[in-house]
Each structure stands twice: as structure tokens, then as C-alpha cells.
KOLVEXDO-800809 format. One line per 10 residues: number of its first residue (from 0); their letters; for each residue x, y, z of C-alpha. Coordinates in Angstrom, 1 decimal, m for minus. Layout:
<atoms>
NUM) a) X Y Z | ...
</atoms>
This chain:
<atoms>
0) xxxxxxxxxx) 0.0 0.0 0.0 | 1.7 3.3 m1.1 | 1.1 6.0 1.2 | 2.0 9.8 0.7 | 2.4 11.2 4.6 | 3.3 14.8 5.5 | 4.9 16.4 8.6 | 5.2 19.5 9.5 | 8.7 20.1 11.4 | 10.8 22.5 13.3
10) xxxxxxxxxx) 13.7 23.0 10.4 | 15.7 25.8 10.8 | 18.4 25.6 8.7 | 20.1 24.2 6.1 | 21.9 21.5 8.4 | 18.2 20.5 10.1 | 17.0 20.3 6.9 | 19.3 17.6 5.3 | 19.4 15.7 8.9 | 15.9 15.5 8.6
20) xxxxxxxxxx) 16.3 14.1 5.0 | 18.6 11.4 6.1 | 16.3 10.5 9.0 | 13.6 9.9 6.3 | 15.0 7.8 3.8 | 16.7 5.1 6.6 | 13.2 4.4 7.1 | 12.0 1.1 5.6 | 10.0 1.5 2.4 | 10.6 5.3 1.8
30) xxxxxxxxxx) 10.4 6.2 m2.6 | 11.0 10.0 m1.9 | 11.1 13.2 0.3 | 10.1 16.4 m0.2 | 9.6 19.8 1.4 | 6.9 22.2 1.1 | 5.3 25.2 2.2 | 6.2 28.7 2.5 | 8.6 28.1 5.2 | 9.6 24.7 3.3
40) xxxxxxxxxx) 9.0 23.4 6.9 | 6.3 20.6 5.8 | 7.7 17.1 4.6 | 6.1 15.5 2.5 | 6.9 11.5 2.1 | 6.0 8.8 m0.4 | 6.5 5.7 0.3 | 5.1 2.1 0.7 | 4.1 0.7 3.8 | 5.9 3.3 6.1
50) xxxxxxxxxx) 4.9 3.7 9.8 | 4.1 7.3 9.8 | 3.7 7.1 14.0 | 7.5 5.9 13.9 | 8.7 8.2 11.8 | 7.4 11.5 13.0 | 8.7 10.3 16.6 | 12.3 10.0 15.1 | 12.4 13.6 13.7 | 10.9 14.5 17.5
60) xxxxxxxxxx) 14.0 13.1 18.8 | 16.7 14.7 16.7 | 14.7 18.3 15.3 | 12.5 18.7 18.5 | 9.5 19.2 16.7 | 7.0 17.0 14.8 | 3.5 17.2 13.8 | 2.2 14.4 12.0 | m0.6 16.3 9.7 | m1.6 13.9 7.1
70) xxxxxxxxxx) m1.4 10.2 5.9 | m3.3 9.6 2.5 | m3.3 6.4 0.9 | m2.1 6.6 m2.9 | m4.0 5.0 m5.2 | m3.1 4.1 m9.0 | m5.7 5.1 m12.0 | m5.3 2.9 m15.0 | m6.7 4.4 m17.8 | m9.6 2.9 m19.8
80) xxx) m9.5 2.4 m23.5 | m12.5 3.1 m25.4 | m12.9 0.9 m28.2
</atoms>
């Protein structure tokens, strides 16, 4: 099950932000992380069967701060031909 999750956390600065990074992708099952917002203080991660509790109580313990805001579940259109 692909999941797309986003967290909202305390980054700083550059050196927060690319220690968050790595924190993300040693997860198990992570595709790819991204940041957004206006403060680019939101991550937002894909990935396929991540535990989005775990993962949000990592970046608590190195950045501080972080809110687990939203866990969506991703699913896959397949386009119908029309004959």
C-alpha cells in the first residue's frame, strides 16, 4: 500500500534540513522526500508501507518538533481504452 504522509517540522536551517532528510529515507519503504510550504518546513513522504507514528517520533527526537498532519493512501488510476 503506497502512502504519501506529511509532517510538519521544526527546520531551521540548512543543516536541520538535510538531517531530517537522512532521517527519512533510513526508514524502511521510503520512494521519496520532499519539502513544502512557505517556510519549506512541511515534509512531505512517499513511500510504501511506512509507519508514519514511527517516523514522526524520530524527527521529535533529533529536530524537536514533529507534527504528523496527514497520511493519504495513494491510489493508482489505470486508464480505460475506449474501443
Amino acid at each position: 500500500m503506497k502512502q504519501k504522509i506529511t509532517i510538519e517540522a521544526q527546520i531551521r536551517c540548512g543543516k536541520c534540513r538535510s538531517q531530517a532528510m537522512k532521517i527519512a529515507v533510513a526508514e524502511d519503504g521510503v520512494i521519496s522526500v520532499a519539502f513544502q510550504g512557505p517556510n519549506r518546513d512541511k515534509m512531505v513522504i512517499t513511500g510504501d508501507g511506512v509507519d508514519a507514528a514511527d517516523m514522526a517520533k524520530s524527527l521529535r527526537k533529533k529536530l524537536g518538533y514533529a507534527d504528523l498532519v496527514s497520511v493519504e493512501e495513494i491510489t493508482e488510476k489505470k486508464a480505460e481504452k475506449k474501443v
